[in-house]
ZAMARGU-4260 file (C-alpha; in steps of 0.2 Angstrom, whole numbers, plus 5000, padded with zeros to 4 digits):
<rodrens>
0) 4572/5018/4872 | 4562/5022/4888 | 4564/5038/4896 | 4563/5027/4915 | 4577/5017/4907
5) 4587/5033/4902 | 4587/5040/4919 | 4590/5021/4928 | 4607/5022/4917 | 4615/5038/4920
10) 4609/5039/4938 | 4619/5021/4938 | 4635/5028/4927 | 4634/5044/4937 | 4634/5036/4954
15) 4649/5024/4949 | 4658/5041/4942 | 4658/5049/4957 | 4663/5032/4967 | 4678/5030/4956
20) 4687/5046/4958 | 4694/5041/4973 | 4701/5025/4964 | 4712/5037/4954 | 4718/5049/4969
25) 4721/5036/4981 | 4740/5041/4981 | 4738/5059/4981 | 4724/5059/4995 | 4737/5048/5005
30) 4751/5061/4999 | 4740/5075/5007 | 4734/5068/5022 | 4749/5061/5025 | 4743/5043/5028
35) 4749/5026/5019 | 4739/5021/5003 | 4733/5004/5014 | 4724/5020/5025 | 4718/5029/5010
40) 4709/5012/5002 | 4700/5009/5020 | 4688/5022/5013 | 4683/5013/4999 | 4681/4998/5012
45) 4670/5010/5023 | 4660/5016/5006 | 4655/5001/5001 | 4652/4992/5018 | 4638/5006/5020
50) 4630/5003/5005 | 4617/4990/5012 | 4611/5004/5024 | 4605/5014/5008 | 4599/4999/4998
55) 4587/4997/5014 | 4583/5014/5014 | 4577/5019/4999 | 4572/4998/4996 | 4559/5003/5006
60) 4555/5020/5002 | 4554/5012/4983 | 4541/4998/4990 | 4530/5012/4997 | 4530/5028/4989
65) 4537/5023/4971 | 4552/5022/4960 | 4554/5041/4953 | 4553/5051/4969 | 4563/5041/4979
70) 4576/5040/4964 | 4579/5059/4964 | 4581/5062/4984 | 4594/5048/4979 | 4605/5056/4967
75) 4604/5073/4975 | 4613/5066/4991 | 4627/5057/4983 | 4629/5071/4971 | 4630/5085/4987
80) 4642/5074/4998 | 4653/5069/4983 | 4655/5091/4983 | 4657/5093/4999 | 4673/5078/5000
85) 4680/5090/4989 | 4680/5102/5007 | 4686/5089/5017 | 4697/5100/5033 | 4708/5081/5037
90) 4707/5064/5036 | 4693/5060/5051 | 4680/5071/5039 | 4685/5064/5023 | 4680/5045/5030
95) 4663/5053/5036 | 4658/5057/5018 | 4664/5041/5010 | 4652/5032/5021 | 4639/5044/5021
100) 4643/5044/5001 | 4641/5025/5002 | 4622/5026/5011 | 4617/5037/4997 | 4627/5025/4984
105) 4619/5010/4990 | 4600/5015/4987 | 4603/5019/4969 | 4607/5003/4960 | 4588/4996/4966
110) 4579/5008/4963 | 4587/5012/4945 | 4583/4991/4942 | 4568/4991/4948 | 4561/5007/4938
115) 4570/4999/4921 | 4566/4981/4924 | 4547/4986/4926 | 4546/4999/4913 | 4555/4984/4898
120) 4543/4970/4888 | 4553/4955/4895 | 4559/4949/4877 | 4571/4964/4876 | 4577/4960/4898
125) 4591/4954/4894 | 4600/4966/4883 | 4595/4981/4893 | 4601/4973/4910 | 4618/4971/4899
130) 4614/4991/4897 | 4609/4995/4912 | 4625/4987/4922 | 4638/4994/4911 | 4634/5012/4915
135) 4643/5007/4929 | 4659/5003/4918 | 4654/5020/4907 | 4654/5031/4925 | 4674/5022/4928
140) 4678/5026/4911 | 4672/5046/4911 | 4681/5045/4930 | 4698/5038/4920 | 4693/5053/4906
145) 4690/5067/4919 | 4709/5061/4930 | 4718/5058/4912 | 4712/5075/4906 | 4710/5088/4920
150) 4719/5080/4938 | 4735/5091/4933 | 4726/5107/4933 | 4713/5103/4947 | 4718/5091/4959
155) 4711/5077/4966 | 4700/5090/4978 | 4693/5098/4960 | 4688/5079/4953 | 4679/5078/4969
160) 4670/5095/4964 | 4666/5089/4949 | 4656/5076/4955 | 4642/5086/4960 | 4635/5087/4942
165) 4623/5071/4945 | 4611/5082/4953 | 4607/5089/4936 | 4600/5073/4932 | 4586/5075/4945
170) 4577/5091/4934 | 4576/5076/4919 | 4569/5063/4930 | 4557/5077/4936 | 4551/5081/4920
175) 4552/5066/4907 | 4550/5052/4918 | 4535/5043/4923 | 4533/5032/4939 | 4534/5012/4937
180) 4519/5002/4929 | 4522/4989/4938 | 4522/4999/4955 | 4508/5008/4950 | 4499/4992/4946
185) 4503/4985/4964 | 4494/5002/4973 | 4477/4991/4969 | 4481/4978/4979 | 4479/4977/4998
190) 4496/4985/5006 | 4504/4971/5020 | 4505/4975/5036 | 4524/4975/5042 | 4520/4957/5053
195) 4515/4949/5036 | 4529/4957/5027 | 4542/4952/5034 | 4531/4935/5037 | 4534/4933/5018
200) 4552/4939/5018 | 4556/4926/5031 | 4549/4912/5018 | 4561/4919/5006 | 4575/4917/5018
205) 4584/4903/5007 | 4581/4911/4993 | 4590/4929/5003 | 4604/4918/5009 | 4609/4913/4991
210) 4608/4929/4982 | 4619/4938/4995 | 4633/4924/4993 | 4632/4926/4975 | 4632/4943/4976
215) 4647/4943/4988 | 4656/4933/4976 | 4654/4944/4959 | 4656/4960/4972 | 4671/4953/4977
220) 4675/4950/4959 | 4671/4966/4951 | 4680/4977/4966 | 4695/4966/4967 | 4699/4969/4948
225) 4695/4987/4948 | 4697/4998/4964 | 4715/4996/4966 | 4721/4993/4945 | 4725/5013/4943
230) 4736/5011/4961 | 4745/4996/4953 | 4746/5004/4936 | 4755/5022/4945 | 4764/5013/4959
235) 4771/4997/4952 | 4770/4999/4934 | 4776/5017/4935 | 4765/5022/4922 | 4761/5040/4917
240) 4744/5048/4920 | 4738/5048/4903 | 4743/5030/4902 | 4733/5026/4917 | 4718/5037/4910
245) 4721/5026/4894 | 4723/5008/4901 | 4707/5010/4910 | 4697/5019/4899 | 4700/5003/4885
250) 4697/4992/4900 | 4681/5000/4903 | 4676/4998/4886 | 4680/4980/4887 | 4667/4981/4900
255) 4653/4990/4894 | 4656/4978/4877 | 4654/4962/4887 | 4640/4968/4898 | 4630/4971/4886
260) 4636/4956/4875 | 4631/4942/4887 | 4616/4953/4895 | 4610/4948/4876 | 4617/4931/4876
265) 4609/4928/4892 | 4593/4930/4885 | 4594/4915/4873 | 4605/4902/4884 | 4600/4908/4900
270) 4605/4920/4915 | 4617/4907/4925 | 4623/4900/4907 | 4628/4916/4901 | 4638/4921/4920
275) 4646/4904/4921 | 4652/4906/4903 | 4661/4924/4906 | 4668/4918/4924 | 4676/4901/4915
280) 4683/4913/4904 | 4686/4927/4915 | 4701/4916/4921 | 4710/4913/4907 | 4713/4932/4905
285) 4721/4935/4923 | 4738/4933/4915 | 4738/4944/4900 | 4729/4959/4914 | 4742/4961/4926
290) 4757/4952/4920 | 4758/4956/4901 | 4777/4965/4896 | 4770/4982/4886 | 4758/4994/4887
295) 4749/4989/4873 | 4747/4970/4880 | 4741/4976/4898 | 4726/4987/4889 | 4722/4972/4878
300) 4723/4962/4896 | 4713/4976/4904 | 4699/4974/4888 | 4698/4955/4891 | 4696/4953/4910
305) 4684/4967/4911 | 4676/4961/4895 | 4671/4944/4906 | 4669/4951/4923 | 4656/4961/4917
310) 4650/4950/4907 | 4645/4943/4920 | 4637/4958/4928 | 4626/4965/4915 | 4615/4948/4917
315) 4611/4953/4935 | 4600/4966/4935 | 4588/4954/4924 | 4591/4938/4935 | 4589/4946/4952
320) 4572/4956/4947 | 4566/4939/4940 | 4569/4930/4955 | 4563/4942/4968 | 4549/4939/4979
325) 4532/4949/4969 | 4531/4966/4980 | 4548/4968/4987 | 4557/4973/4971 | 4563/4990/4975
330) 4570/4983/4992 | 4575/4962/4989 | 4588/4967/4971 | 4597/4979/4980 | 4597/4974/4996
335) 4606/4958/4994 | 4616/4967/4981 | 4621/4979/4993 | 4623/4965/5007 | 4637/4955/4995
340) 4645/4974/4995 | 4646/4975/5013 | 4655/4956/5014 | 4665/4959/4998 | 4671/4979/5005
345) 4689/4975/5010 | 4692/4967/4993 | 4705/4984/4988 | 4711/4984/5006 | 4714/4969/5004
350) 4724/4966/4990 | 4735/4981/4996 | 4738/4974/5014 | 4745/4957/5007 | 4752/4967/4991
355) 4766/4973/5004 | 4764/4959/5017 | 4765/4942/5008 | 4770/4946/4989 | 4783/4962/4993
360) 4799/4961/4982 | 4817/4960/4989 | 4818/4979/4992 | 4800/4978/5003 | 4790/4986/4986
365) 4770/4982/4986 | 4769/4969/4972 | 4751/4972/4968 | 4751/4961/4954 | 4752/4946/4962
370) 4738/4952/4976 | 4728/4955/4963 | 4729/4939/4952 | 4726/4931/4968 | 4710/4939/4973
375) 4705/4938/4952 | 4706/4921/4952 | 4697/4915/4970 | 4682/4924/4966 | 4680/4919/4947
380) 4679/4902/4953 | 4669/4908/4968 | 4656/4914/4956 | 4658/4899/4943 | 4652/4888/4960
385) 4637/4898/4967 | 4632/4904/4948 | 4630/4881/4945 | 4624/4881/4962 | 4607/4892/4958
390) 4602/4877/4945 | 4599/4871/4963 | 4590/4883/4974 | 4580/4894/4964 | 4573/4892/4946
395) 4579/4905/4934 | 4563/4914/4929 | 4568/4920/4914 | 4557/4931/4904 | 4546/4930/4919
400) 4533/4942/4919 | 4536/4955/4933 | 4518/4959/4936
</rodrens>
């Protein structure tokens, strides 16, 4: 396996870590600042609404001076401000660092699929972007391990300590990886003047505005199935802590399962084939997630839903390198990523604002479940349209050679 792809994966896993602690302490964050949960989740909101900001960044830090060096400036800031939460003196300060955290999260995910994407032979794409995605789902499962085994002895300040291990990840990225063929490759061409690049850019702009609305849509889709899930878990469920830690971590494996499931798939019946096939089935398994009567059937729930929405995730780091314009993969892929992330950020708050607005029980109780069902099954069919949509708009390059 690659070393490049190695270090793409657990810079993705160890950014998603640190980004889903929060997920698990949303009620003893709100417990400590005294604020209600709906408060709390606004900074997940503000994370991800800031997460375009570093995808611009270091997009273009990656178009100019390469993939590696860029990469490590990248994991040590999210790794230092995901210590210094832990420190947070109120509530005001606490926001700062989730959106600061979110400019630092954002530029990771582009340059860690540019640097894979460009370092694989194309006929083996497919079941590395499955790979590559899920270390997302593997950094929510060690964040469900970490809460399930230590939150009781360290608190939701200690898991934030915690997440300042990524920056050992820069010393192996240092020493064992090298700096993209393909970029390298590019340094002997002539370099565009900014009128000319963004002269190209502006050709693109269908091309843009599509990705970013499919983007938005599996955003939308992933968050609003897995931010607030330990919240509804604990506080309508009334679930233990080890059962929470345990429902998620057998979600999560569901996930990392069908990422790399279709990612393979994909690469025989196609990118949009493959994502249409775990949306359309991704529906079918809203019932048994949030509704199901026992333990047992929720985490068999959890392990299907996750199973298909990242399904349809781990084709994406494949697809969107594949279709992006030729010298603007370390900006284009996780731009409009990062852009869907900033239109899909209030998914979480969301889900809890109507949770106690419009499906409250008799005694005024949030009832996530039905928010959550809701907000699952608009945006499976959201990206079931714009995934039979691209058929339109763009061909689907796959296997392309990204040179």
């Amino acid at each position: 396996m690659p070393r490049a792809f190695i270090a793409s994966f657990l810079g993705w896993t160890l950014d998603a870590f640190d980004f889903f602690l929060l997920a698990f302490v949303v009620p003893h964050v709100a417990a400590d600042f005294h604020r209600a949960i709906p408060q709390v989740v606004f900074a997940i909101t503000l994370t991800l609404a800031c997460r375009p900001l570093g995808a611009l960044l270091f997009g273009r830090l990656a178009d100019r001076f390469g993939r590696r060096t860029p990469l490590m400036i990248d994991i040590a800031c999210y790794s230092l401000i995901e210590l210094a939460t832990a420190f947070s003196p109120n509530f005001t300060v606490f926001l700062v660092l989730r959106a600061l955290y979110g400019v630092a999260m954002g530029g990771e995910w582009g340059l860690g699929a540019a640097l894979a994407m460009e370092s694989l032979p194309s006929n083996r794409r497919g079941l590395f972007s499955g790979l590559l995605q899920e270390g997302y789902a593997v950094g929510y499962l060690l964040a469900a391990v970490v809460f399930g085994v230590f939150f009781n002895a360290i608190g939701w300040r200690g898991m934030f300590a915690v997440g300042v291990l990524p920056a050992l990840l820069i010393l192996y990225i240092r020493k064992n990886v090298p700096e993209s063929p393909v970029w390298l490759a590019s340094q002997r061409t002539p370099r565009q003047e900014p009128v000319q690049r963004w002269q190209t850019m502006a050709r693109y702009a269908p091309l843009f505005i599509y990705t970013v609305l499919l983007m938005t849509a599996l955003n939308f889709m992933s968050h609003g199935t897995q931010d607030l899930y330990p919240t509804f878990l604990e506080q309508q469920r009334r679930l233990a802590t080890g059962t929470v830690a345990w429902i998620t971590i057998v979600a999560n494996v569901g996930a990392i399962a069908g990422g790399i499931a279709f990612g393979t798939l994909s690469q025989r019946i196609g990118r949009r084939a493959g994502m249409l096939i775990a949306a359309a089935l991704g529906v079918v398994s809203i019932p048994l997630w949030v509704h199901a009567p026992s333990v047992a059937l929720l985490g068999l729930g959890g392990f299907l839903l996750q199973f298909m929405v990242q399904g349809a995730w781990g084709i994406v780091p494949a697809h969107l390198n594949e279709i992006s314009p030729m010298g603007s993969r370390g900006l284009f892929p996780g731009f409009t990523y990062q852009i869907g992330n900033l239109l899909s950020a209030p998914a979480a708050q969301i889900e809890a604002t109507i949770a106690k607005t419009h499906f409250a029980s008799a005694n005024g109780a949030p009832n996530y479940a039905s928010a959550l069902s809701v907000i699952a099954l608009v945006m499976l069919l959201a990206v079931l349209f714009f995934a039979a949509l691209g058929y339109l708009v763009v061909p689907e390059r796959r296997g392309v050679d990204l040179a």
